[in-house]
ZAGURO-963045 format. One record per residue (C-alpha): residue number from 1; residue in three letters; x, y, z. Coordinates in pm, whole numbers. Example, Ala and Ser with C-alpha at 12.3 -4.5 7.8 and 13.67 -1.06 7.14 Angstrom:
2
resi=1 resn=ala xx=1230 yy=-450 zz=780
resi=2 resn=ser xx=1367 yy=-106 zz=714
***
This chain:
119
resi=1 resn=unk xx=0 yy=0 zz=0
resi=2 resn=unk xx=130 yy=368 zz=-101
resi=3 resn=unk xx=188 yy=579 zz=204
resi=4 resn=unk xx=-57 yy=868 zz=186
resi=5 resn=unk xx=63 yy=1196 zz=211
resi=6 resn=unk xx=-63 yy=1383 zz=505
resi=7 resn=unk xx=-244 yy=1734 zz=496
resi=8 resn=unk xx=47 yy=1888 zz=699
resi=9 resn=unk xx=355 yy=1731 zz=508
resi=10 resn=unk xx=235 yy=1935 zz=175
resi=11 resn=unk xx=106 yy=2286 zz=326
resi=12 resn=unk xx=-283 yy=2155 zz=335
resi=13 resn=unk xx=-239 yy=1988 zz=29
resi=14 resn=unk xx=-287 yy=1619 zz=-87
resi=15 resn=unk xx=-233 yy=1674 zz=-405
resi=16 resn=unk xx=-100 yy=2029 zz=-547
resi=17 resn=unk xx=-263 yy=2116 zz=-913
resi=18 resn=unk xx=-325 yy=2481 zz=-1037
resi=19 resn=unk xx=-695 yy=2464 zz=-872
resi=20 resn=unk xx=-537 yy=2518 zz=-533
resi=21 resn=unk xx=-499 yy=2871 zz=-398
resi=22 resn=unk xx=-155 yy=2773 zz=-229
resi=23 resn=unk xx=-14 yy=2566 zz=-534
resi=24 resn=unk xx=-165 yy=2721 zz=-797
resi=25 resn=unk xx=155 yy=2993 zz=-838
resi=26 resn=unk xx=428 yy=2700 zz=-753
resi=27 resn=unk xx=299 yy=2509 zz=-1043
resi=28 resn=unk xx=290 yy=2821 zz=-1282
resi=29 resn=unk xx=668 yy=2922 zz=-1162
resi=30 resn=unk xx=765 yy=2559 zz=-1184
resi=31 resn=unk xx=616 yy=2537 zz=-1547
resi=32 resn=unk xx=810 yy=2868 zz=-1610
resi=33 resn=unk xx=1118 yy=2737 zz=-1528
resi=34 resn=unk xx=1116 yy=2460 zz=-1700
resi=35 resn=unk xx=1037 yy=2601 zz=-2025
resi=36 resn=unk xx=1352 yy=2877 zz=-1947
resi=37 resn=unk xx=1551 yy=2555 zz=-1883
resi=38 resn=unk xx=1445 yy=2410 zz=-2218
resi=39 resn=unk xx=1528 yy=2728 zz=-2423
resi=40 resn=unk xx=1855 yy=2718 zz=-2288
resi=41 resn=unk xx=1932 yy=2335 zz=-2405
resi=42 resn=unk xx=1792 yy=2434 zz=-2712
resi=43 resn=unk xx=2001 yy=2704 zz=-2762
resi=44 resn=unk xx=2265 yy=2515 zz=-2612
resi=45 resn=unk xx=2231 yy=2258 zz=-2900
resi=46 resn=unk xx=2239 yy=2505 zz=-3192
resi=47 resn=unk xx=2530 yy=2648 zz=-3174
resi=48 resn=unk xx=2530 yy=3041 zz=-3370
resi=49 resn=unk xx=2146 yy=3014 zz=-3414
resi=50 resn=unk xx=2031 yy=3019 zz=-3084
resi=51 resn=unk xx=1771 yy=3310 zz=-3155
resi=52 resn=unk xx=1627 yy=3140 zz=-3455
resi=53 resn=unk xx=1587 yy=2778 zz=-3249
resi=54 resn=unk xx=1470 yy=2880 zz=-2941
resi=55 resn=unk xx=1221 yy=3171 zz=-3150
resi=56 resn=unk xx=1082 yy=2898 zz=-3387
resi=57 resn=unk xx=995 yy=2641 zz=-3052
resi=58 resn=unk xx=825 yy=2885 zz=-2889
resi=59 resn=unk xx=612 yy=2997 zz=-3199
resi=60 resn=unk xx=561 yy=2627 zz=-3268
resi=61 resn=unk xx=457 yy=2548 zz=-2898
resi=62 resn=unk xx=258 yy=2839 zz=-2882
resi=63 resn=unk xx=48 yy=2767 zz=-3182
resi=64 resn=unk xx=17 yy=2376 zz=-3108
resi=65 resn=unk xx=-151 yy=2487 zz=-2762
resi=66 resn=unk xx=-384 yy=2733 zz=-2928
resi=67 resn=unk xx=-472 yy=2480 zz=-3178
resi=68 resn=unk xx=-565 yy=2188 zz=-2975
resi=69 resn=unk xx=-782 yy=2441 zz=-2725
resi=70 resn=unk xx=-938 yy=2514 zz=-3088
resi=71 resn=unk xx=-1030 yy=2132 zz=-3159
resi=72 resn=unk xx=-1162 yy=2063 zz=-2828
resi=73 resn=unk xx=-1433 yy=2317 zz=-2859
resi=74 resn=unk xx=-1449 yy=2234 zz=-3203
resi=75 resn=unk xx=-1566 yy=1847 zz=-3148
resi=76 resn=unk xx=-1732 yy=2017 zz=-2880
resi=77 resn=unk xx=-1564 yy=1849 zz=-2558
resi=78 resn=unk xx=-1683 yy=1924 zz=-2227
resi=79 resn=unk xx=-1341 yy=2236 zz=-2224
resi=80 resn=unk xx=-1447 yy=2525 zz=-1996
resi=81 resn=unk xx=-1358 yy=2847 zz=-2207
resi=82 resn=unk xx=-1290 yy=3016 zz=-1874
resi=83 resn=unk xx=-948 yy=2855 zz=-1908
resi=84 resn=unk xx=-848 yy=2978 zz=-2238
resi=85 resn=unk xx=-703 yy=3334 zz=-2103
resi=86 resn=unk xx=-514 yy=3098 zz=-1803
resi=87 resn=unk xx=-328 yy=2832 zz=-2080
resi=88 resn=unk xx=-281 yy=3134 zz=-2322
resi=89 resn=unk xx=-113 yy=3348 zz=-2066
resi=90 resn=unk xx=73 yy=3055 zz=-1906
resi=91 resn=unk xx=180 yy=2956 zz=-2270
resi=92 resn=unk xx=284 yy=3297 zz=-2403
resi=93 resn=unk xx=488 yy=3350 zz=-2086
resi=94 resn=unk xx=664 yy=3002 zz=-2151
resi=95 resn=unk xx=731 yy=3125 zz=-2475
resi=96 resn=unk xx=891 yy=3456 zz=-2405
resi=97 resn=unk xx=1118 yy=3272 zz=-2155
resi=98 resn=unk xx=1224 yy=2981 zz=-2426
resi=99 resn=unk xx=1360 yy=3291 zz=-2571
resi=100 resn=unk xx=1515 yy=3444 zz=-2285
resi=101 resn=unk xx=1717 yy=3093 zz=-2286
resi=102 resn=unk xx=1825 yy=3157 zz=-2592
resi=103 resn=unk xx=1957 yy=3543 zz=-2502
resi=104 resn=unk xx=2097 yy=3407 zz=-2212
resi=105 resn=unk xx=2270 yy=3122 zz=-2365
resi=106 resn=unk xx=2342 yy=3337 zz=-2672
resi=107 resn=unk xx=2531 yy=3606 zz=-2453
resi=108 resn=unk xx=2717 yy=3341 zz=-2209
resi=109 resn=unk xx=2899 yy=3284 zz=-2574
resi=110 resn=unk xx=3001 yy=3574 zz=-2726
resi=111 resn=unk xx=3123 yy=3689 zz=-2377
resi=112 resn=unk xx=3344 yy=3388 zz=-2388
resi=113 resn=unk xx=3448 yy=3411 zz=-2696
resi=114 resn=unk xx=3542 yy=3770 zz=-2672
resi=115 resn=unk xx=3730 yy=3701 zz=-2344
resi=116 resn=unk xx=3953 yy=3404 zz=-2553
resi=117 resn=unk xx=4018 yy=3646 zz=-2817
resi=118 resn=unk xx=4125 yy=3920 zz=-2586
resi=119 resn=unk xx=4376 yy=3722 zz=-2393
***
């Protein structure tokens, strides 16, 4: 048997989703993060187009969101269209910080290599 979490151990929690007043904000920064993390391996990957990789995931993640929300009210799916402004504000900011990966990563690099060539 799986050892239940108690109500204490997780802040009055037993299981922390966006619908919670206290978790709602660590999942969003958590979410956040994580998309930051994954613009920087992107960038990290492409090495002297870090602006165009990182730029093109985010547009492509951006409109695959959009477009599925679409499709579920299109086959007319029991989707609450209260949540459209939450996902579309959640995804645009996980889109504008794939792209601060990239600047980030983007910078790390021409600050090293100017730092080689100046030595």
């Amino acid at each position: 048997m799986i050892p239940q979490a108690s109500p204490d151990a997780n802040s009055g929690c037993q299981q922390p989703t966006r619908s919670c007043p206290k978790c709602g904000y660590t999942v969003l920064i958590v979410s956040l993060l994580e998309s930051l993390i994954v613009g920087c391996l992107v960038a990290g990957v492409a090495k002297r187009r870090e602006m165009i990789a990182t730029m093109s995931l985010s547009f492509i993640s951006l409109v695959v969101t959009v477009t599925n929300f679409w499709v579920l009210v299109a086959i007319r799916a029991a989707v609450n269209p209260v949540f459209f402004p939450h996902i579309l504000i959640d995804q645009l900011g996980a889109s504008l910080l794939m792209i601060i990966g990239g600047l980030i990563v983007r910078e790390l690099r021409s600050a090293a290599a100017q730092s080689v060539s100046g030595a």
